[in-house]
C-alpha positions, 0 to 999 in steps of 0.5 A, a space after each residue: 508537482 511530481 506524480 504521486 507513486 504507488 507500489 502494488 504487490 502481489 505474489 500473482 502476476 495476473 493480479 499485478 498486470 490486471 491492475 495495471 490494465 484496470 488502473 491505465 488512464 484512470 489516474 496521473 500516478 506513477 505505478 510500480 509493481 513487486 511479486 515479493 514482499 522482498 522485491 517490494 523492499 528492494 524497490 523501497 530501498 531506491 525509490 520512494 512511493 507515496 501508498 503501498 499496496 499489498 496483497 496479504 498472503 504470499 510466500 515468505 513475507 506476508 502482506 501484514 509483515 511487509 506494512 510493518 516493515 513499511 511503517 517501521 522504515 518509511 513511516 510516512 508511506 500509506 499502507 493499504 492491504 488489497 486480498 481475497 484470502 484473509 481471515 480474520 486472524 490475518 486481518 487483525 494482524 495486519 490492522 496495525 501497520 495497515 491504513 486501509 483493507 480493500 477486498 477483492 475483488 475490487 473495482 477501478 472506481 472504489 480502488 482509486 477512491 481509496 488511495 486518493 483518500 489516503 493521498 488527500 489525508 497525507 496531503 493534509 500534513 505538509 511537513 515530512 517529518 511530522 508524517 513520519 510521525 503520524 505514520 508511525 502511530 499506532 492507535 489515536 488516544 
């Protein structure tokens, strides 16, 4: 089985290299990193992850712009918001691409439980299409 890929963002690169330093050893993913909403596109563009992690507010694309892009582009790609700033303005816009919101701070232990839940949902669906699907829906009737 290949590792399972995930991407963080986040405009702060001592967030991004505090994750890296939290996240060593503690799991068999392939980690990638984006200071962009832009470079995180960019990287999507060439190589497929499995989660998406993103900071909420940065310059230029905001957390909540970026899953929605995700969504609309790579439907079957989890999508998780990690922020210490939203309001609840920002967390009700960012509720319908997002799959998960994780304050922070936030430990190694809750952060990996997280995105091994999102992992084992995803899991439950073998076929890519019918993620794509899935992934794409809005609200459960």
């Amino acid at each position: 089985m290949t590792p399972r890929r995930v991407l963080f963002v986040d405009d702060e690169p001592h967030i991004l290299s505090g994750l890296r330093r939290m996240l060593r050893g503690k799991t068999d993913w392939e980690l990638t990193f984006a200071d962009s909403a832009e470079q995180a596109l960019a990287q999507l563009a060439t190589l497929p992850v499995d989660v998406v992690v993103s900071d909420m507010r940065m310059p230029g694309m905001d957390g909540g712009e970026l899953l929605s892009h995700v969504r609309r582009l790579y439907p079957s790609t989890a999508r998780l918001i990690l922020s210490g700033h939203a309001d609840r303005e920002d967390i009700i816009a960012a509720v319908g691409p997002t799959q998960q919101f994780l304050s922070k701070p936030c430990d190694a232990d809750t952060l990996v439980h997280a995105i091994n839940r999102v992992l084992a949902v995803r899991d439950l669906v073998p076929d890519e299409r019918l993620r794509e699907i899935l992934g794409d829906v809005e609200a459960l009737p």
